[in-house]
C-alpha positions in Angstrom: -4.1 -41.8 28.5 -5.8 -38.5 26.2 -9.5 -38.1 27.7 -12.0 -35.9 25.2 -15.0 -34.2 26.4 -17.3 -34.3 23.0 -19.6 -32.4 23.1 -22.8 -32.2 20.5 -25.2 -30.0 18.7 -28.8 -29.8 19.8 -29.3 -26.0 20.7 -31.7 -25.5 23.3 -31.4 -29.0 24.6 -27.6 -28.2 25.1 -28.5 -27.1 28.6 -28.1 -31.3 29.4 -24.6 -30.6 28.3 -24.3 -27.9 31.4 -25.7 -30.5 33.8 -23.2 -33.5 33.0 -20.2 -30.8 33.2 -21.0 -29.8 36.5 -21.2 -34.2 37.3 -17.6 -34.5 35.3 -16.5 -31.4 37.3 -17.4 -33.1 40.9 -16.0 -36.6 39.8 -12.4 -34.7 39.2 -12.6 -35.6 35.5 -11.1 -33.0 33.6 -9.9 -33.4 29.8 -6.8 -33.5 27.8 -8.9 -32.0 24.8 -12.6 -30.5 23.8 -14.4 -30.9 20.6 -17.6 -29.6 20.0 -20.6 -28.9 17.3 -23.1 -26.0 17.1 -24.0 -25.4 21.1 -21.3 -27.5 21.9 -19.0 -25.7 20.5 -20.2 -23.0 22.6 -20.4 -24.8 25.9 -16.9 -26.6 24.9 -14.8 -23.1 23.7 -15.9 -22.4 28.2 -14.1 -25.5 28.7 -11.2 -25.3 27.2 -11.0 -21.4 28.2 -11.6 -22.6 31.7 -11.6 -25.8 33.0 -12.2 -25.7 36.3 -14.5 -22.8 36.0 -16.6 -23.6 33.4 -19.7 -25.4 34.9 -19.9 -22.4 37.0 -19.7 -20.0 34.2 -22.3 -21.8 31.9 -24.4 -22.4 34.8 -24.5 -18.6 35.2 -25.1 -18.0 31.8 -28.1 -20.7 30.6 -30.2 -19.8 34.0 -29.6 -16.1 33.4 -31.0 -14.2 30.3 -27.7 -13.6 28.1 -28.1 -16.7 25.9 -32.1 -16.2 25.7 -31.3 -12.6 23.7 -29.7 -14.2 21.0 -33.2 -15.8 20.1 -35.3 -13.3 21.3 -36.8 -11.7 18.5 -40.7 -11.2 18.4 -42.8 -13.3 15.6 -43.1 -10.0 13.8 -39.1 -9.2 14.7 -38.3 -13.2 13.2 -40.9 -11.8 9.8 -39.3 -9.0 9.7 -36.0 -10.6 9.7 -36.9 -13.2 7.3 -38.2 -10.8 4.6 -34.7 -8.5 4.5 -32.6 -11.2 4.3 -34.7 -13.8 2.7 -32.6 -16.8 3.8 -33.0 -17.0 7.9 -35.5 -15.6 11.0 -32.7 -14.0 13.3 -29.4 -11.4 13.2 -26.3 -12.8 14.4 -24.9 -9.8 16.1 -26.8 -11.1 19.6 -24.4 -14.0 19.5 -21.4 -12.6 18.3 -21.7 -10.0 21.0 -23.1 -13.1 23.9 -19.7 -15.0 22.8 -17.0 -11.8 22.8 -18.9 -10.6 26.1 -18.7 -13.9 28.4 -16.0 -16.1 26.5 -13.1 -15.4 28.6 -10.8 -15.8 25.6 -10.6 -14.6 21.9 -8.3 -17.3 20.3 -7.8 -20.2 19.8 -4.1 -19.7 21.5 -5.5 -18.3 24.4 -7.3 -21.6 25.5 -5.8 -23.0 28.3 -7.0 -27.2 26.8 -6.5 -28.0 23.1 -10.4 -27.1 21.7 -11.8 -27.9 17.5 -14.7 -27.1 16.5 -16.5 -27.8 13.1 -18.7 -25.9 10.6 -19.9 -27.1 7.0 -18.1 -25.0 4.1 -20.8 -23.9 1.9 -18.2 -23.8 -1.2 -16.7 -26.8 -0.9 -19.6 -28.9 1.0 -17.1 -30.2 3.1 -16.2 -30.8 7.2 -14.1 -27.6 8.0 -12.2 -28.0 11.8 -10.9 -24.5 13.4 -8.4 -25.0 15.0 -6.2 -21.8 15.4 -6.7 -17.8 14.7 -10.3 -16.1 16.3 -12.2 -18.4 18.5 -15.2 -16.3 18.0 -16.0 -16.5 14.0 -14.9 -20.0 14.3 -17.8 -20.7 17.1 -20.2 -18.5 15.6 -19.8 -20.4 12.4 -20.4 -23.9 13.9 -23.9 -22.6 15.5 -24.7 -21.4 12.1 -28.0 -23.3 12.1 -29.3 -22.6 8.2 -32.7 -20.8 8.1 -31.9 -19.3 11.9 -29.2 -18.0 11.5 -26.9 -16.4 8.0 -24.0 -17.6 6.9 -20.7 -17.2 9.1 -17.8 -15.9 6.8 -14.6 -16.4 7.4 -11.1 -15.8 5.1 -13.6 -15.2 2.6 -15.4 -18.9 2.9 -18.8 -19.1 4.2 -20.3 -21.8 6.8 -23.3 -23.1 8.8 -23.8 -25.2 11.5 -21.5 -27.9 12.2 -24.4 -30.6 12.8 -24.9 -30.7 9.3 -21.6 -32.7 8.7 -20.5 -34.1 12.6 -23.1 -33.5 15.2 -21.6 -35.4 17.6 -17.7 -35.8 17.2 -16.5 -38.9 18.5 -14.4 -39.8 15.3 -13.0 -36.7 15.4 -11.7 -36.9 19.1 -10.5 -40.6 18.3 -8.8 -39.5 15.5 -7.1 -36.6 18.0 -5.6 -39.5 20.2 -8.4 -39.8 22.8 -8.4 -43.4 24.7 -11.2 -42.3 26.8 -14.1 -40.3 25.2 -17.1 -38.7 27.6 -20.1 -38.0 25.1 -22.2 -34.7 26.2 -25.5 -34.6 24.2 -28.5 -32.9 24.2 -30.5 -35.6 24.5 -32.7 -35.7 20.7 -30.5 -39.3 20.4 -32.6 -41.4 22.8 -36.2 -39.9 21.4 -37.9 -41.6 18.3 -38.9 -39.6 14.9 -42.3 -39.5 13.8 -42.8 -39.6 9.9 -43.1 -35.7 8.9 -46.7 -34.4 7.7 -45.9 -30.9 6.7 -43.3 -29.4 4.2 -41.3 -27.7 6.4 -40.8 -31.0 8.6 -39.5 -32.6 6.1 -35.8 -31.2 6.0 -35.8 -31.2 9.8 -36.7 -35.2 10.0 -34.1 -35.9 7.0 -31.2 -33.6 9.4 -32.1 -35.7 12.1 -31.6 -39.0 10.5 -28.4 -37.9 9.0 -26.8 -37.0 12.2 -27.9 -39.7 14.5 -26.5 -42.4 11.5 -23.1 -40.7 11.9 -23.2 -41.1 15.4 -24.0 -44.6 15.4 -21.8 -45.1 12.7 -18.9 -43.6 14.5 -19.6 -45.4 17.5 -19.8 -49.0 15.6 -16.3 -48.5 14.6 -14.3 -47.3 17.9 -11.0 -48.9 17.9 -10.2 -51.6 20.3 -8.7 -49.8 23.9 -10.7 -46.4 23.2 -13.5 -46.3 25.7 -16.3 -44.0 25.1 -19.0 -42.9 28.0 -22.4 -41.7 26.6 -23.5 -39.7 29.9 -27.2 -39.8 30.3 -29.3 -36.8 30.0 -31.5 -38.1 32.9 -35.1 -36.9 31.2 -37.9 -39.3 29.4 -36.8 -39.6 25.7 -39.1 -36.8 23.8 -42.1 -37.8 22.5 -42.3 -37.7 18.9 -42.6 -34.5 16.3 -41.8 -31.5 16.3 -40.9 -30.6 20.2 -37.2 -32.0 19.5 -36.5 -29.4 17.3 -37.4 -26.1 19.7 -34.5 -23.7 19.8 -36.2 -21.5 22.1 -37.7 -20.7 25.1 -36.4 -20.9 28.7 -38.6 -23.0 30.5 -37.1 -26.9 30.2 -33.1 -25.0 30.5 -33.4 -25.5 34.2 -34.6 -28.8 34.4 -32.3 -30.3 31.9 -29.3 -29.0 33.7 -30.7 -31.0 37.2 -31.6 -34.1 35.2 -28.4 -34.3 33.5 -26.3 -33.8 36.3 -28.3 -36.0 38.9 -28.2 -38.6 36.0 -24.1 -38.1 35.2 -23.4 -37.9 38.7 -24.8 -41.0 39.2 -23.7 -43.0 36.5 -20.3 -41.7 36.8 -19.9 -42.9 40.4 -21.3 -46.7 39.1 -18.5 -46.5 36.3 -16.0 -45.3 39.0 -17.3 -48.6 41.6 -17.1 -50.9 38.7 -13.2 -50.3 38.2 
């Protein structure tokens, strides 16, 4: 039996991820392989760099103020920004430093589980899975979130955030081998849209229905003997507009990591009674 830990995009909200790691962690569930999209890849790459650690180490770092700086720019810092580079409201240095500082490895060799992650290729508008060389880049690259963040190059190819072509990676881990597949979200599946009203709502509403009807569709389609666990996030679903979207902000980090992992710990211990 191959178990996956999949874990999705959702940036802020990837503090539920944190919460069901710590429940997985407790239950003695530990993976064969990690796959993981824009924050996931983040929180995964501590996963598959340290296992047993890990929970610890991202507990550490979402309650403290390291992954905060990486969006920490002022509105006239984020202007500022926007007007240099006229594609995107913050530098990526902050997370390129965050991820060589606190990562406790630099490639993909030195992971001590199997560990993908995806970005979209702008050239060739296509999936692209890293799976070897710098782990860095390759993470940076799948948090790439367009109009936040610039372009992550690599070899010469450029990329942006993996959601855009596999928010949530079950396929991918199925494809891998994985008979048993634990889904970490950030929660934006279980909360309804609401039809956009302004322009710039309009891309972000179109995203989200994209990525959710890959999900589903993935999830439609699991072979017979795979058996995937959605763990819950433990909050209300968000209302609807634009509060799903916030990347920033520290507030809700702490209370997403207690719901999730009151909620996983609970429902991991009803799937564990019902075997």
């Amino acid at each position: 039996m191959t178990t996956a830990f999949v874990l999705g995009g959702g940036g802020l909200l990837g503090a539920h991820e944190v919460g069901m790691l710590r429940a997985l962690a407790e239950a003695g569930i530990r993976p064969d392989l990690v796959v993981g999209t824009s924050i996931g890849a983040v929180n995964g790459a501590f996963v598959a760099a340290d296992p047993d650690g890990a929970a610890d180490r991202l507990t550490d770092l979402w309650r403290g103020e390291s992954l905060r700086v990486v969006f920490s720019e002022t509105l006239l810092g984020r202007a500022v920004q926007l007007v240099r580079s006229g594609t995107h409201l913050h530098a990526i240095e902050p997370l390129r430093k965050l991820l060589a500082d606190k990562l406790p490895a630099s490639d993909f060799a030195d992971l001590r589980l199997p560990f993908q992650c995806v970005a979209a290729s702008i050239e060739d508008a296509t999936a692209q899975w890293f799976t070897d060389g710098r782990l860095v880049p390759a993470v940076m690259a799948s948090c790439a979130v367009p109009g936040l963040l610039p372009p992550v190059e690599i070899d010469g190819r450029h990329y942006f955030d993996g959601g855009l072509v596999d928010s949530i990676p079950v396929g991918r881990a199925v494809s891998l081998g994985a008979t048993t597949v634990y889904v970490l979200h950030a929660g934006r599946i279980e909360s309804p849209l609401s039809v956009p009203t302004r322009p710039w709502e309009v891309g972000l509403v179109a995203f989200e229905i994209a990525r959710r009807h890959r999900f589903h569709e993935e999830m439609s389609s699991i072979p017979p003997g795979v058996r995937v666990l959605v763990l819950p996030t433990g909050g209300d679903a968000l209302p609807p507009g634009m509060q799903q979207f916030r990347y920033r902000g520290k507030k809700r980090v702490g209370t997403s990591i207690d719901r999730s992992y009151a909620a996983s710990a609970e429902y991991l211990a009803q799937v564990a009674e019902s075997r």
